[in-house]
C-alpha positions as CSV (number, residue, x, y, z in Angstrom):
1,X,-24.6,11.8,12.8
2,X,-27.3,12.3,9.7
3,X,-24.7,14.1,7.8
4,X,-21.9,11.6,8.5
5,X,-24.0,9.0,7.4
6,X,-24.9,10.9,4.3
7,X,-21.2,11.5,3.6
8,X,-20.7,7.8,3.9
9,X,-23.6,7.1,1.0
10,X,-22.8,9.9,-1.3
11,X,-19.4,8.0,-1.4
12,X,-20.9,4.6,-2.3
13,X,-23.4,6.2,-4.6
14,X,-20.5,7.5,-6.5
15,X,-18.8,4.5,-6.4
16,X,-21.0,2.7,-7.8
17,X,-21.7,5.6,-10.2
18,X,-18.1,4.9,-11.3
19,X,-18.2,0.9,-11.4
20,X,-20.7,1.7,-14.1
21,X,-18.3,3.9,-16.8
22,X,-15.4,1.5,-15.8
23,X,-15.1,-2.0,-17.3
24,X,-12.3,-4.1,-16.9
25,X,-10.1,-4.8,-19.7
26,X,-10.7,-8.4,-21.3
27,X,-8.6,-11.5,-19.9
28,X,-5.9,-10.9,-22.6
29,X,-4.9,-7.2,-22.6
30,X,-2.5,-6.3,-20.0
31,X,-3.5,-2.5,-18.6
32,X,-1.4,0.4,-19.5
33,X,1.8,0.8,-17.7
34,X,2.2,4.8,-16.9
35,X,5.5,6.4,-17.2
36,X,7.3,7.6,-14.3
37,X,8.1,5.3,-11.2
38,X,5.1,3.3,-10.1
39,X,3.9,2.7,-6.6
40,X,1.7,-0.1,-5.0
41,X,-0.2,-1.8,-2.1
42,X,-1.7,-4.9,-2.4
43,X,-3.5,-6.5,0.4
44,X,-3.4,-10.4,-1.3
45,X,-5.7,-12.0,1.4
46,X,-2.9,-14.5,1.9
47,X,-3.8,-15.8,-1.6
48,X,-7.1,-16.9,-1.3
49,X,-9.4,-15.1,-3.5
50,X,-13.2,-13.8,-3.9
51,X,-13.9,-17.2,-4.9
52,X,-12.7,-18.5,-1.6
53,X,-9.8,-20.7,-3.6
54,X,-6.1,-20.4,-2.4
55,X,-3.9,-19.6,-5.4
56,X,-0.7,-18.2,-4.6
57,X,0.3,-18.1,-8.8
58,X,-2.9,-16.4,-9.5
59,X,-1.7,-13.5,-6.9
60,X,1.9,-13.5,-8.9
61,X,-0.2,-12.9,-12.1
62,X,-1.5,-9.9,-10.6
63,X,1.5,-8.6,-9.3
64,X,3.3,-9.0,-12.6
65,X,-0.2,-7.4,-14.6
66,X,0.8,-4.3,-12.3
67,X,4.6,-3.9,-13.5
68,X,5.2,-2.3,-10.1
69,X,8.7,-0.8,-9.2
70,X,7.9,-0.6,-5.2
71,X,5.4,-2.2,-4.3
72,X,4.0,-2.9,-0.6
73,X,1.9,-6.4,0.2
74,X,-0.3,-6.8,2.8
75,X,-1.2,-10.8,4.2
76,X,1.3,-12.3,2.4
77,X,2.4,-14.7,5.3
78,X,0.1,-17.2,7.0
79,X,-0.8,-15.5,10.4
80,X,-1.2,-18.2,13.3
81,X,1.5,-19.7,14.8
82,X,5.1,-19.2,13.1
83,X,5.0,-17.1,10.5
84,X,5.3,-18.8,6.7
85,X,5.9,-16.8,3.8
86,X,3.1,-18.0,0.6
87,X,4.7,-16.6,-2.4
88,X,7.5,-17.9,-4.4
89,X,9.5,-14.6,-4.3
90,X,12.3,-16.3,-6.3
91,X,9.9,-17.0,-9.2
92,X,8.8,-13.6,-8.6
93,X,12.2,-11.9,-8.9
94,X,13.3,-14.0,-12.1
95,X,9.6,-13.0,-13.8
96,X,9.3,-9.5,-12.1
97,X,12.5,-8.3,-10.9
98,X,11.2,-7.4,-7.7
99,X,13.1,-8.3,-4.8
100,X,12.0,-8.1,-1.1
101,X,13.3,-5.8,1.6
102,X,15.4,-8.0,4.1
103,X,14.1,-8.5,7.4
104,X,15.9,-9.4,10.6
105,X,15.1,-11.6,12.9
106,X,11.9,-14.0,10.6
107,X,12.9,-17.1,9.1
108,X,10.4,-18.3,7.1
109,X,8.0,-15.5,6.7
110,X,8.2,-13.2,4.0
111,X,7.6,-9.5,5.8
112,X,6.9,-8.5,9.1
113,X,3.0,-9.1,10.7
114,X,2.7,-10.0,6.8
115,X,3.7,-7.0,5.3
116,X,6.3,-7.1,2.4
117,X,8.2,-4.2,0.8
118,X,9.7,-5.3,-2.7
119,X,11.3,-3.0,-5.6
120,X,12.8,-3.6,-8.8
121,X,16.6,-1.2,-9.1
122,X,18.2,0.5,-6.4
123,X,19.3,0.0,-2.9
124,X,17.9,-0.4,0.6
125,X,19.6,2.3,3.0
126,X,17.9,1.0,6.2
127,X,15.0,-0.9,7.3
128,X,12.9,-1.1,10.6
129,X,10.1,-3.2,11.9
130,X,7.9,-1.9,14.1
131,X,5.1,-3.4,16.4
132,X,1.7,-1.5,16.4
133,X,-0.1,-0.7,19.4
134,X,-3.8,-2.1,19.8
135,X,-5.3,-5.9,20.4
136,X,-4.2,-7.3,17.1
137,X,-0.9,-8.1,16.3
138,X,0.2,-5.4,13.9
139,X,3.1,-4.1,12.2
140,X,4.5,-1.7,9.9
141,X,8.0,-1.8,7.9
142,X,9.8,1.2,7.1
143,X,12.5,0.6,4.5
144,X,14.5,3.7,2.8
145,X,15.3,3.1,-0.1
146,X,17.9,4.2,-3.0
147,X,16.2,4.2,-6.4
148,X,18.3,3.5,-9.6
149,X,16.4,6.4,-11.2
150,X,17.6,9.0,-8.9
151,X,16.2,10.1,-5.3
152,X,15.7,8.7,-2.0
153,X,12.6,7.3,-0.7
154,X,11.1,6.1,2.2
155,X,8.2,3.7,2.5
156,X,5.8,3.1,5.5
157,X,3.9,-0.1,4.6
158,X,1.2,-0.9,7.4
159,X,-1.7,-3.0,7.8
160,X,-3.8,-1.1,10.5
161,X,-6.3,-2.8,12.9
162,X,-9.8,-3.7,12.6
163,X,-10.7,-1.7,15.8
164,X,-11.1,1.8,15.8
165,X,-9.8,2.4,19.2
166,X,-6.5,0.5,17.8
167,X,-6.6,2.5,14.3
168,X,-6.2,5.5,16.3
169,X,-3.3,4.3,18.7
170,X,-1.4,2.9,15.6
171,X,-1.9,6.5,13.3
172,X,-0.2,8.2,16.1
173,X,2.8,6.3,16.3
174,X,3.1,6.8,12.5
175,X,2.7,10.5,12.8
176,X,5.3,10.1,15.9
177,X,7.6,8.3,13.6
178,X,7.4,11.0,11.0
179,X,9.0,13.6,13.8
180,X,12.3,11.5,13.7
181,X,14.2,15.2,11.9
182,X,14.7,13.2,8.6
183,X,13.9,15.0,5.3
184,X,13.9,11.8,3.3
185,X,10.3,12.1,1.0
186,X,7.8,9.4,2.7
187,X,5.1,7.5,1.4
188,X,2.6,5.6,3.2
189,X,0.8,2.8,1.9
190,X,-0.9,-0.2,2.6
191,X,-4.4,-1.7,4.0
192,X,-5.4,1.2,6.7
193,X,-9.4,-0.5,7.1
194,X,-10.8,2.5,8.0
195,X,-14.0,2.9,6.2
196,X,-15.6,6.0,8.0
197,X,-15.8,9.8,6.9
198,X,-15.1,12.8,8.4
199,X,-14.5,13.8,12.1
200,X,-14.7,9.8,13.1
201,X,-12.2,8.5,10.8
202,X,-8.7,7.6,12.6
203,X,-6.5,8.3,9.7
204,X,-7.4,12.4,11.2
205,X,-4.2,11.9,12.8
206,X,-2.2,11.3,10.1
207,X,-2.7,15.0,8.4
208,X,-0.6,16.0,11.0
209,X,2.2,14.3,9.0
210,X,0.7,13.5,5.4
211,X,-1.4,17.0,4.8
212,X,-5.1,16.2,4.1
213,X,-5.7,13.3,3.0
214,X,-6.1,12.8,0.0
215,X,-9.3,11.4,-2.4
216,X,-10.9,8.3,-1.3
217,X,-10.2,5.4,-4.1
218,X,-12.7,2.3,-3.2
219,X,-10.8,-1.1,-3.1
220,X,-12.9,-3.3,-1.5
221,X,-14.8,-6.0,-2.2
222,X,-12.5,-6.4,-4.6
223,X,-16.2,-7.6,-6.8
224,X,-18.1,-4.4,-6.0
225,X,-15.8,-1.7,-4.1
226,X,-17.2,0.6,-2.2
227,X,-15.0,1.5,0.8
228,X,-11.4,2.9,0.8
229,X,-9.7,0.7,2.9
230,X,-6.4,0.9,1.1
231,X,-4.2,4.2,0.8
232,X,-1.0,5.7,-0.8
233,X,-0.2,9.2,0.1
234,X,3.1,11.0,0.5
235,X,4.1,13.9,3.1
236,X,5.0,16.1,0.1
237,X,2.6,17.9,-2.1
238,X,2.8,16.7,-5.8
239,X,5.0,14.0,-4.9
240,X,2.7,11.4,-6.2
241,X,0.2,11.3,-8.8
242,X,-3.5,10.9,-8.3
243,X,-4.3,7.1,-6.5
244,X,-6.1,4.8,-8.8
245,X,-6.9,0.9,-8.4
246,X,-5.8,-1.7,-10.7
247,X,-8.7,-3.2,-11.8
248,X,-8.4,-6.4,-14.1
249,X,-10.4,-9.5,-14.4
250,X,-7.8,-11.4,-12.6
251,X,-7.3,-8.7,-9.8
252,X,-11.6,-9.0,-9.7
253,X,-11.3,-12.7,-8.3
254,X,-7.7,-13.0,-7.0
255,X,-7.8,-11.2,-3.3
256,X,-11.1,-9.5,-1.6
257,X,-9.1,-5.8,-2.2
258,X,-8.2,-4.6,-5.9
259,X,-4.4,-3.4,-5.5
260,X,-4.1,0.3,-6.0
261,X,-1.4,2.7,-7.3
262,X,0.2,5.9,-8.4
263,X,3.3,7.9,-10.0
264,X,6.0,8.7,-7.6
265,X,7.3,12.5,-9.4
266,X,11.1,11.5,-10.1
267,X,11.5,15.4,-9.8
268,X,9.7,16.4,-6.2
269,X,12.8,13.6,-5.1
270,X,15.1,15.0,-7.1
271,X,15.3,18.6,-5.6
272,X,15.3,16.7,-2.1
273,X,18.3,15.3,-2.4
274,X,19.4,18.6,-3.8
275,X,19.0,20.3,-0.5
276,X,19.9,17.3,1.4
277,X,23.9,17.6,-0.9
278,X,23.5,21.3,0.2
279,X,23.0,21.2,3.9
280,X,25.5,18.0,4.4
């Protein structure tokens, strides 16, 4: 237990170690845009931000600072009673280009359990909703997708439980999930909320179908982060770059989490659908 604990510190020590030699850029510099095909997940706090004010245009801002071209929110519908969707996604399309993954079935809600899948070029192949075990109401969308620069991709966005005991149920039906045959590259992203090191942490199961996890990137408080609640990682080594938050001064107040991100490798998807021509 000492050492787990210790673990634990170490990381927050070296977060904060980290917070130090990183300042956000100033109010009117947008950060850089890296090459490639860029990644996302956002939990937005259904808008309301580290100032406790509910600003749906303020979350836009940061979505557009981002330049995203998939991009997985997290909380962007209101949760009690029927589902409503908070951001203007047409305003966002016209300004962004990003369009949301359909889903069946929701009227007036944006995602499914609040979680949103929306990309820039290309073409969604399929899409599923799934309900996650646990005492929560949970979900996670799955949405393959065609992307205009070449390859296939599919997407698990999920927004994991509070409880452990759920955490755990819900990261073996992902890893079940992943033992569907399909060769498509995955990526799974989104709000996971697990905090904890080691042999404790529920995303153990997961290696099973992502390889070991990769690096910890603290997101949360979005003010001061220290813990790693939100993760991208792929099932292929090399298929994404190294995981790194967007940090802004908008991002700073906008939601309690700093959205993070990476590089999808066009090539890694490339010689997938390589094989995938060969052995149709």
């Amino acid at each position: 237990m000492r050492k787990k604990k210790e673990s634990l510190r170490a990381s927050i020590l070296e977060s904060l170690k980290n917070r130090k030699k990183s300042r956000p850029k100033s109010a009117g510099s947008k950060p850089d845009r890296p090459e490639g095909t860029l990644i996302a997940s956002y939990n937005v706090h259904k808008c309301v931000g580290a100032d406790r004010r509910f600003d749906p245009e303020r979350t836009s801002r940061v979505i557009h600072e981002i330049d995203a071209d998939v991009i997985g929110l997290q909380e962007a519908d209101t949760r009690f009673g029927e589902r409503t969707g908070i951001l203007d996604l047409r305003r966002l399309e016209r300004e962004t280009g990003l369009i949301p993954v359909p889903i069946a079935g929701v009227t007036k809600a944006h995602g499914w359990h609040g979680n949103v899948v929306l990309f820039k070029q290309g073409t969604v192949r399929d899409v599923h909703q799934i309900n996650l075990p646990g005492l929560e109401p949970r979900g996670a969308l799955i949405a393959e997708l065609e992307l205009a620069r070449g390859g296939s991709l599919r997407i698990i966005a999920a927004h994991l439980g509070l409880l452990h005991r759920s955490r755990a149920q819900q990261t073996r039906l992902i890893v079940d999930l992943m033992n569907d045959g399909s060769e498509t590259p995955t990526i799974l992203l989104g709000d996971l909320n697990e905090w904890r090191l080691g042999d404790r942490s529920s995303l153990n199961t997961i290696q099973n179908a992502f390889g070991p996890l990769p690096p910890a990137v603290p997101s949360f408080p979005s003010t001061l982060p220290l813990l790693a609640l939100d993760r991208i990682m792929a099932n292929r080594r090399g298929m994404i770059s190294a995981v790194e938050v967007h940090d802004s001064p908008l991002a700073r107040v906008a939601s309690d989490h700093l959205p993070i991100k990476a590089v999808v490798s066009l090539e890694a998807l490339d010689i997938n659908a390589r094989v995938q021509s060969q052995t149709a």
